[in-house]
C-alpha positions in Angstrom: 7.7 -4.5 15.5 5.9 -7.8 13.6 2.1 -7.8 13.4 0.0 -10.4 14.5 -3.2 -10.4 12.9 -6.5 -12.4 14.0 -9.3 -13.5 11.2 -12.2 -10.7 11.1 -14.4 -12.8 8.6 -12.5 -15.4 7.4 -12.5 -19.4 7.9 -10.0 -20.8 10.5 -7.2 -22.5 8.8 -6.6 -20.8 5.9 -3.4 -19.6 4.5 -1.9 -17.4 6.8 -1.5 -14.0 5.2 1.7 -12.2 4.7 3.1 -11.9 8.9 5.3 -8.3 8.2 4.4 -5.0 8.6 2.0 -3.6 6.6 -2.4 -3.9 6.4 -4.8 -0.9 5.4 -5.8 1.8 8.4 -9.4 1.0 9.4 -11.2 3.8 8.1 -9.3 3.7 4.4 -12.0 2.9 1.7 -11.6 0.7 -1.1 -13.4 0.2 -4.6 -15.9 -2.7 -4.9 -18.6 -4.5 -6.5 -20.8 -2.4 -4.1 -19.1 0.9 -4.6 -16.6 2.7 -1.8 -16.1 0.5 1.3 -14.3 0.9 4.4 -11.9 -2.2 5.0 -13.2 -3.1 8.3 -16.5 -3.2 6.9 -16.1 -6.0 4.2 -16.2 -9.7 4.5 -14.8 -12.7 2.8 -16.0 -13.6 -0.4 -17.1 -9.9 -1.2 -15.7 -8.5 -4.6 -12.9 -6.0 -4.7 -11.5 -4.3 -7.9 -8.4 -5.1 -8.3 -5.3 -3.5 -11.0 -4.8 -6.5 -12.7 -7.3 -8.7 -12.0 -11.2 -6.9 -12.2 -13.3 -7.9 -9.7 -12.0 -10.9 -7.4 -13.2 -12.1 -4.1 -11.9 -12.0 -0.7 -11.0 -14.9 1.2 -10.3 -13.8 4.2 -10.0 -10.5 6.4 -7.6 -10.2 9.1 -7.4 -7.7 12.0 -3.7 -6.8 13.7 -3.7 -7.5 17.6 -2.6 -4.1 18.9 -1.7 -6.0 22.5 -2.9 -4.5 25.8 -2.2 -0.4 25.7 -3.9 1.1 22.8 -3.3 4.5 23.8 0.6 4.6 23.7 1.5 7.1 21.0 3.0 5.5 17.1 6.5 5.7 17.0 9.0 4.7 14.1 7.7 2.2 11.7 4.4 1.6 13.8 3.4 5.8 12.9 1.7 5.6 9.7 2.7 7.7 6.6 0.0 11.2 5.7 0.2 11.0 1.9 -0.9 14.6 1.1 -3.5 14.9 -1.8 -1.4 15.6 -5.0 2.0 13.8 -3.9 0.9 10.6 -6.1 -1.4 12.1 -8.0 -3.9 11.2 -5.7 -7.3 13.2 -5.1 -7.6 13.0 -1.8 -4.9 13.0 1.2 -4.3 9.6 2.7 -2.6 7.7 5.1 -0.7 4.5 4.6 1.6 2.9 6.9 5.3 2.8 6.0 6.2 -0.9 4.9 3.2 -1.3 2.9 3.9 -1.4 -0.8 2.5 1.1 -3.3 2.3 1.3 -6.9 3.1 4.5 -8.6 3.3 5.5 -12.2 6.2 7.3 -14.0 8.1 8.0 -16.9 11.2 6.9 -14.9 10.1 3.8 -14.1 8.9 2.7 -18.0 12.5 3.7 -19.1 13.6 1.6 -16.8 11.4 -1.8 -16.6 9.8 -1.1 -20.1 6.4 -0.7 -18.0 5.1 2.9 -16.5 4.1 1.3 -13.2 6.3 0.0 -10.1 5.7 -1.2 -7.0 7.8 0.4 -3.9 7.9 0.7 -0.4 5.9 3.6 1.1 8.5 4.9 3.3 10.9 5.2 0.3 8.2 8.2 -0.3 8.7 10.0 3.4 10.2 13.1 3.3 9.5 13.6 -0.6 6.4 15.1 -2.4 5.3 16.6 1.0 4.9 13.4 2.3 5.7 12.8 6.2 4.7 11.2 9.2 1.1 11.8 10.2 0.5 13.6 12.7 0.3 12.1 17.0 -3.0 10.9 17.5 -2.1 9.5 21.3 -3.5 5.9 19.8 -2.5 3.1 17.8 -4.2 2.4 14.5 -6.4 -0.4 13.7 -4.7 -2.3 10.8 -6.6 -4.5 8.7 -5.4 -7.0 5.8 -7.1 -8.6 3.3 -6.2 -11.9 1.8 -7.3 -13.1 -1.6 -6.0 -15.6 -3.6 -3.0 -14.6 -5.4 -1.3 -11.1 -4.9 -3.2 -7.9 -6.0 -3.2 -4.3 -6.4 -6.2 -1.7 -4.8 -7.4 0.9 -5.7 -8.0 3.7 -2.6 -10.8 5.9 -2.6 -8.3 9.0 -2.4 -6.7 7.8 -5.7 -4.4 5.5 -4.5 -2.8 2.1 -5.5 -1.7 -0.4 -2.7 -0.7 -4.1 -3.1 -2.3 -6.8 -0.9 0.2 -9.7 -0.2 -1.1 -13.0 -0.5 2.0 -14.9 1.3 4.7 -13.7 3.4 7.3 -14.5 1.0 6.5 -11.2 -1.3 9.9 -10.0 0.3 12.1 -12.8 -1.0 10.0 -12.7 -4.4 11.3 -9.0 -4.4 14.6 -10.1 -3.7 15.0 -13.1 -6.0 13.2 -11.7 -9.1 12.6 -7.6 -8.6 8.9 -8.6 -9.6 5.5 -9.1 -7.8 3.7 -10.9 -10.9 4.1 -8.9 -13.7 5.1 -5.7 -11.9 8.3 -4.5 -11.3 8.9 -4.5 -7.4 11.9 -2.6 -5.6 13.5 -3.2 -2.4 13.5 0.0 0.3 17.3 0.6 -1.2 16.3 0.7 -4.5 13.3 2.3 -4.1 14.9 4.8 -2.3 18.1 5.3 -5.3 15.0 5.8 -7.8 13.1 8.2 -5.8 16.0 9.9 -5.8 16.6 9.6 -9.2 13.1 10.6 -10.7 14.0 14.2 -8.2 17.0 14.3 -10.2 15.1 14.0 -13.4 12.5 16.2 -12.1 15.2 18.8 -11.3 16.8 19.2 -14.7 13.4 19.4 -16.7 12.3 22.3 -14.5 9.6 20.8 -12.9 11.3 21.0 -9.2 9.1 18.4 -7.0 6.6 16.9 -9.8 4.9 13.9 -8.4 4.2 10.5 -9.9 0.5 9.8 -11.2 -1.6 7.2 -9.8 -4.2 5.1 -12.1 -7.9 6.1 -11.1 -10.8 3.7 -10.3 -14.5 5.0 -11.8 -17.1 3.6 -9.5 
């Protein structure tokens, strides 16, 4: 199912944002200039911290059209991901939905790319490190997205790290180059052979399960 998404805050005319599946779950606070904000709260030109970038400004906020029926229960790749706390090395539990990209931290990935941190797919993650599908809440979620000018990376209040798309061609920039800016970026298949493989790892060095750390905002 595609997402359509409508501007909350932003100018009409701008850049469209990235049109696949993906946004923050209303609700899901983020770190800014003015501390921990829900995403449905903020507003273009507010300041975000981002991974790479400190503090930059939004430029537009965009709300997905859920369509008529609200009520109809989340199935397949419309039923966000529950993210218990721990599984990243996150603090707090969290809920993400399953083509948005994350960024994790491992040992695996610096022997790898030469750089501890990677960008995958969230639902490479389902059915490892306890996480699953969240549980039937009988309603859709409320997806929101924020645009800024180039790609970035956010930190979540519950110790997460998610990337924010700036264009829709992130997928083919995964494709053609395995990198989102200076990050490596996997595809669901390979993110999927090295989730799989950092198990593997995890397996012989008798640590059965170990999770990947996450970098922590202070705010």
């Amino acid at each position: 199912m595609g997402l359509t998404f409508s501007p909350l805050n932003g100018t009409p005319g701008q850049r469209a944002c990235a049109d696949f599946d993906g946004g923050l779950l209303a609700g899901t606070e983020i770190a800014t200039a003015m501390g921990w904000r829900a995403v449905e709260a903020l507003s273009a030109g507010d300041r975000v911290l981002t991974f790479d970038n400190g503090m930059v400004p939004l430029e537009a906020i965009y709300r997905q059209s859920m369509g008529q029926d609200d009520r109809m229960p989340i199935f397949g790749s419309a039923r966000p991901l529950s993210v218990p706390a721990g599984a990243l090395g996150n603090e707090r539990s969290f809920e993400v939905m399953p083509c948005s990209y994350l960024m994790i931290e491992s040992d695996l990935a610096e022997e790898m790319f030469g750089d501890p941190f990677v960008i995958l797919p969230a639902r490479a993650l389902d059915g490892v490190f306890g996480i699953g599908p969240s549980r039937m809440s009988g309603q859709r979620p409320s997806l929101v997205r924020l645009c800024f000018e180039r790609d970035e990376i956010v930190y979540l209040r519950s110790g997460g790290l998610i990337h924010c798309a700036r264009d829709a061609d992130m997928i083919d920039e995964i494709f053609a180059s395995g990198h989102v800016g200076p990050t490596a970026a996997l595809t669901l298949r390979e993110a999927r052979a090295f989730v799989g493989q950092m198990l593997e790892e995890a397996q012989r060095s008798g640590a059965s399960g170990t999770a990947p750390a996450m970098a922590h905002a202070a705010v």
